[in-house]
C-alpha positions as CSV (number, residue, x, y, z in Angstrom):
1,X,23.9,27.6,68.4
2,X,20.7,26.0,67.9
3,X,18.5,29.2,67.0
4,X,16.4,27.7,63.8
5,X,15.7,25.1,66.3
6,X,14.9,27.4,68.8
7,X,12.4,29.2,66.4
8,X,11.2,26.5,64.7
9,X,9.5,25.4,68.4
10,X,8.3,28.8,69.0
11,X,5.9,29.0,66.5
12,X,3.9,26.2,67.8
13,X,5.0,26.3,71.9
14,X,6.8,29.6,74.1
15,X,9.9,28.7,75.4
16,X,11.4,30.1,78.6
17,X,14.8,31.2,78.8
18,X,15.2,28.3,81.0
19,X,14.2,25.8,78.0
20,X,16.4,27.2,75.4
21,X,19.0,27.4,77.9
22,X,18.5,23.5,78.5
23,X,18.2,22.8,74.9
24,X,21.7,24.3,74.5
25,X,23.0,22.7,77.2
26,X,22.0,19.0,75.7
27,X,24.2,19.2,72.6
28,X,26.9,16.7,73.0
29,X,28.9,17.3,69.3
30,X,28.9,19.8,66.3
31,X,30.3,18.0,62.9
32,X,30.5,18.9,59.7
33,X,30.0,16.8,57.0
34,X,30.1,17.3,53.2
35,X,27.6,17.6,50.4
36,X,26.0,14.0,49.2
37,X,27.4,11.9,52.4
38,X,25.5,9.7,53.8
39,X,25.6,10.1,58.3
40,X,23.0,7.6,58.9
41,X,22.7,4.8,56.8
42,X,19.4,2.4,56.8
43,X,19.5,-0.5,59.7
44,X,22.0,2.0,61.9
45,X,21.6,2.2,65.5
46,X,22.3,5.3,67.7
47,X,22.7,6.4,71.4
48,X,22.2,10.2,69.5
49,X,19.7,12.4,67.8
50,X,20.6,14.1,65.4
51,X,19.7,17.9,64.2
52,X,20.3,19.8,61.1
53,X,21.8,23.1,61.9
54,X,22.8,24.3,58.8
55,X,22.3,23.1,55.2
56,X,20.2,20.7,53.3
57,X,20.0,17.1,54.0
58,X,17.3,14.0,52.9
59,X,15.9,11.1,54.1
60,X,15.9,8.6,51.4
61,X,16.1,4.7,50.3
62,X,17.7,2.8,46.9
63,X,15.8,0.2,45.3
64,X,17.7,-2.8,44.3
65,X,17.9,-1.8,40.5
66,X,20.1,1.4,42.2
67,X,17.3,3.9,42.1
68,X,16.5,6.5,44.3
69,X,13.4,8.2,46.3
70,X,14.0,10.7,48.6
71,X,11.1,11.2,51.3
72,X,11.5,14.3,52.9
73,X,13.9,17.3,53.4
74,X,15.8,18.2,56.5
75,X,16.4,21.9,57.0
76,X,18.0,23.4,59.6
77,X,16.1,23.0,63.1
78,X,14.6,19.8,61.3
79,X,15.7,16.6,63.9
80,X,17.2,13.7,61.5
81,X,15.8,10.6,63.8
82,X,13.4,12.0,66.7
83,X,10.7,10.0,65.9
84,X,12.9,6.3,66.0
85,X,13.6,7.0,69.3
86,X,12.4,3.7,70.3
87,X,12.1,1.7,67.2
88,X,15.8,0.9,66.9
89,X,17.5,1.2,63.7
90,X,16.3,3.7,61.1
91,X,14.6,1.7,57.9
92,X,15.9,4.4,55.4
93,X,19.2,6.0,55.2
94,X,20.1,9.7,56.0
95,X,22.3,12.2,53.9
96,X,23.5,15.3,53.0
97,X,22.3,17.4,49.7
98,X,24.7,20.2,50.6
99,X,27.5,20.4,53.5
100,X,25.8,20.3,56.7
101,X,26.2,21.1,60.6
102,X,24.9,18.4,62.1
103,X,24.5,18.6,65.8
104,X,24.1,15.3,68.2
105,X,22.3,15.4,71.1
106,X,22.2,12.0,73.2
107,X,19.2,10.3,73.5
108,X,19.0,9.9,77.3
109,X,19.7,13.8,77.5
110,X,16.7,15.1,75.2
111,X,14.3,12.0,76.9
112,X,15.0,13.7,80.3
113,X,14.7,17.3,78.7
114,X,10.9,16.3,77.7
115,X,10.1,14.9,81.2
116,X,11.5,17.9,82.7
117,X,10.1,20.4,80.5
118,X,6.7,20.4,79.5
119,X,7.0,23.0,77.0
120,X,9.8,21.7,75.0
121,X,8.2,18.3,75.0
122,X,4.8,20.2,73.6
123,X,6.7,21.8,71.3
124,X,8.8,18.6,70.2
125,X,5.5,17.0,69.6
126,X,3.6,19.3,67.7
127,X,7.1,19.4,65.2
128,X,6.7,15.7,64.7
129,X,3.2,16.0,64.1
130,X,3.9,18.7,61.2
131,X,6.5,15.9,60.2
132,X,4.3,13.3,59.8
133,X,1.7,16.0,58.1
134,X,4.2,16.6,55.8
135,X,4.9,13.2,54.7
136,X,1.3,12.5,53.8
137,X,1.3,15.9,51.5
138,X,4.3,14.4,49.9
139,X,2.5,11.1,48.9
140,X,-0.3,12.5,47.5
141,X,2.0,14.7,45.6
142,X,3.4,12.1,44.2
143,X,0.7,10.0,43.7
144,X,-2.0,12.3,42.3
145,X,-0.6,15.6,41.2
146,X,0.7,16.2,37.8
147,X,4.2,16.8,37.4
148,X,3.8,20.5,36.7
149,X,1.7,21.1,39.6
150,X,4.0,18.4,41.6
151,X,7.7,20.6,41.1
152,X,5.3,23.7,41.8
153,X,3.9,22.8,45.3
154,X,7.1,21.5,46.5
155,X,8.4,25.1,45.8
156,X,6.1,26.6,47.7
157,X,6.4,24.2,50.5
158,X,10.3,24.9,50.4
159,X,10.0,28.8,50.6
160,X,6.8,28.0,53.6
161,X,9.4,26.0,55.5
162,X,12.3,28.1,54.8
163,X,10.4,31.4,55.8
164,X,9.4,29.4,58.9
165,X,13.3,29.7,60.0
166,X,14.2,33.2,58.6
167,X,15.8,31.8,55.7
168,X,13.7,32.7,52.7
169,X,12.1,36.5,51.7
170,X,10.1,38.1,49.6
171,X,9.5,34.7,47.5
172,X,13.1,34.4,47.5
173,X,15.5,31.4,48.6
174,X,18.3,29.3,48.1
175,X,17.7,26.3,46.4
176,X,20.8,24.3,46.2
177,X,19.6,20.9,44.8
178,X,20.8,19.7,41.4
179,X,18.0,18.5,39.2
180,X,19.0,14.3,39.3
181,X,17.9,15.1,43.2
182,X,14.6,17.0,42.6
183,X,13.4,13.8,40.0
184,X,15.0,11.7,43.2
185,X,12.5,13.5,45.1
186,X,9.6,13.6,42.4
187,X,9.4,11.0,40.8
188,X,10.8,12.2,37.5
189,X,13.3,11.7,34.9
190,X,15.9,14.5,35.0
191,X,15.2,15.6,31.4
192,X,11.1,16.0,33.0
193,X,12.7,18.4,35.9
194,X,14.3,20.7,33.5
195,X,11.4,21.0,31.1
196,X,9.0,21.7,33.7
197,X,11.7,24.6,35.2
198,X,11.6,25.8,31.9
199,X,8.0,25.8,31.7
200,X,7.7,27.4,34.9
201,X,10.2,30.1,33.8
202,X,8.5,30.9,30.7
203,X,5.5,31.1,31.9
204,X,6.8,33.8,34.4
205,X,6.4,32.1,38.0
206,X,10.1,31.4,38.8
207,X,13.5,32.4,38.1
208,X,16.8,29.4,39.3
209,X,19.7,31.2,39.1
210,X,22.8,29.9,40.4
211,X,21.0,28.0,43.2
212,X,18.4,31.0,44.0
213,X,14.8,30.2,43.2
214,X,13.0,33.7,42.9
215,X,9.3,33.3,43.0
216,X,7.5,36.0,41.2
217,X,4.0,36.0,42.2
218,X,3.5,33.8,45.2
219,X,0.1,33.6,45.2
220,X,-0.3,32.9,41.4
221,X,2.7,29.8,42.0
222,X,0.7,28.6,45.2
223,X,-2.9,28.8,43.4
224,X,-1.4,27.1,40.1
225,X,0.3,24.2,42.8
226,X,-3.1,23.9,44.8
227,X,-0.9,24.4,47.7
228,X,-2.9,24.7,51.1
229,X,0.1,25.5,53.9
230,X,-2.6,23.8,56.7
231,X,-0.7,20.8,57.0
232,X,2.5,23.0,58.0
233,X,0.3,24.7,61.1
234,X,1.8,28.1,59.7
235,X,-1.8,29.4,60.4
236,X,-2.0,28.2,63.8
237,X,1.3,29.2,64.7
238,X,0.5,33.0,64.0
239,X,-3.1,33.0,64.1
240,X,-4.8,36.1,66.6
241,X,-5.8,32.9,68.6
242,X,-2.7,31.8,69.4
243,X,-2.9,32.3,73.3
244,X,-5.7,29.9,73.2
245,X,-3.8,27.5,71.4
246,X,-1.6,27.7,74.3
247,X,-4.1,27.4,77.2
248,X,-5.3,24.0,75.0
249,X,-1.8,22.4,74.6
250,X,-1.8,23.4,78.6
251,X,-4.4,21.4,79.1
252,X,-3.1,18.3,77.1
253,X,0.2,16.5,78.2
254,X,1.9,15.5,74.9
255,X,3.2,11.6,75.1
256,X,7.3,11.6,76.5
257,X,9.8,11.5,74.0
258,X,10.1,7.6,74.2
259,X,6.4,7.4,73.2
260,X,6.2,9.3,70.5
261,X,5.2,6.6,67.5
262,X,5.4,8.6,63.9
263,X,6.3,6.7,60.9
């Protein structure tokens, strides 16, 4: 059941049969819940973690004049809330962009797991640390990236991510977001999403066709978006010197679950 999550942790830590084992046993509840629902809403407190295991979902707030900015997309194998584990309620709201399969695991079961298991709490660690690299990509897209280059590196962080999990090839993906939720995440006006698509299309880097993003040329998108995968730890992850990436992260105890602070 949980294989993106499963592979999403093995490209920073190996897991044992033992630890995925474990990790399966730890899921409580499967639910599904439809496209543009909100499951955890800002100030909520849970006894569960959640994790994506299929679709696309967003972390977002409202402004009081009703606007939106989402923060960061959940894919599947992405955990909704690991990182509040002990900061009590969430201070945004969580929701869906597409039906999802959202899988709870409770809290008390995946603290445990990371006590027990050293590699699964490595491995937890290092996916919260990509999170948090993530987030600060995001705000200097936002805040100093035009919005051409700004819609162009998020695509290529899409496919990076999406790759990452088996579910994007050959510059290929599915991309089901409507465009009100793309200037949500950019800081755009809808009618500045579709003219930069446009552009994009006519200048021959991208094709959206009923919710399939078809990259091109790659390279020429990723060189045009400045994009720099680093802060994803693709590199490390496949890198020749992966086995001594391992004997360091054998050498260094990550914090336990309940210590982890990333905001």
């Amino acid at each position: 059941m949980l294989e993106t999550l499963i592979r999403k942790l093995e490209r920073f830590v190996p897991l044992s049969l033992e630890d995925k084992r474990m990790l399966e046993r730890a899921t409580a509840k499967v639910q599904q819940v439809g496209a543009r629902e909100d499951f955890i809403c800002e100030g909520e407190v849970s006894n569960d973690l959640h994790l994506v295991l299929n679709g696309f979902a967003c972390r977002y707030k409202i402004l009081r004049d009703g606007q939106r900015q989402i923060m960061a997309y959940l894919l599947p194998g992405d955990f909704c809330d690991l990182h509040v584990t002990m900061t009590g309620g969430l201070d945004h709201s969580i929701g869906t962009l597409t039906a999802c399969t959202i899988v709870s695991i409770p809290r008390y079961a995946m603290v445990d797991l990371t006590r027990r298991y050293p590699a699964i709490n490595r491995a937890l660690w290092w996916a919260t640390l990509v999170d948090e690299g993530t987030l600060r990509e995001w705000v200097v897209n936002l805040g100093r990236r035009p919005a051409d280059k700004r819609m162009a590196h998020l695509l290529c962080e899409l496919l990076v991510r999406l790759e990452m999990i088996g579910l994007a090839n050959g510059g290929r993906y599915e991309l089901p977001l409507k465009q009100s939720e793309l200037a949500d995440t950019l800081g755009l006006s809808v009618v500045h999403v579709n003219r930069i698509l446009q552009q994009l299309r006519r200048d021959g880097l991208i094709t959206l066709k009923r919710k399939v993003l078809s990259i091109h040329d790659v390279e020429r998108l990723k060189d045009f978006a400045e994009f720099s995968p680093s802060y994803l730890h693709v590199e490390q992850a496949e890198s020749d010197g992966m086995d001594s990436q391992r004997a360091m992260m054998r050498r260094y105890e990550a914090p336990p679950l309940e210590d982890m602070r990333v905001y």
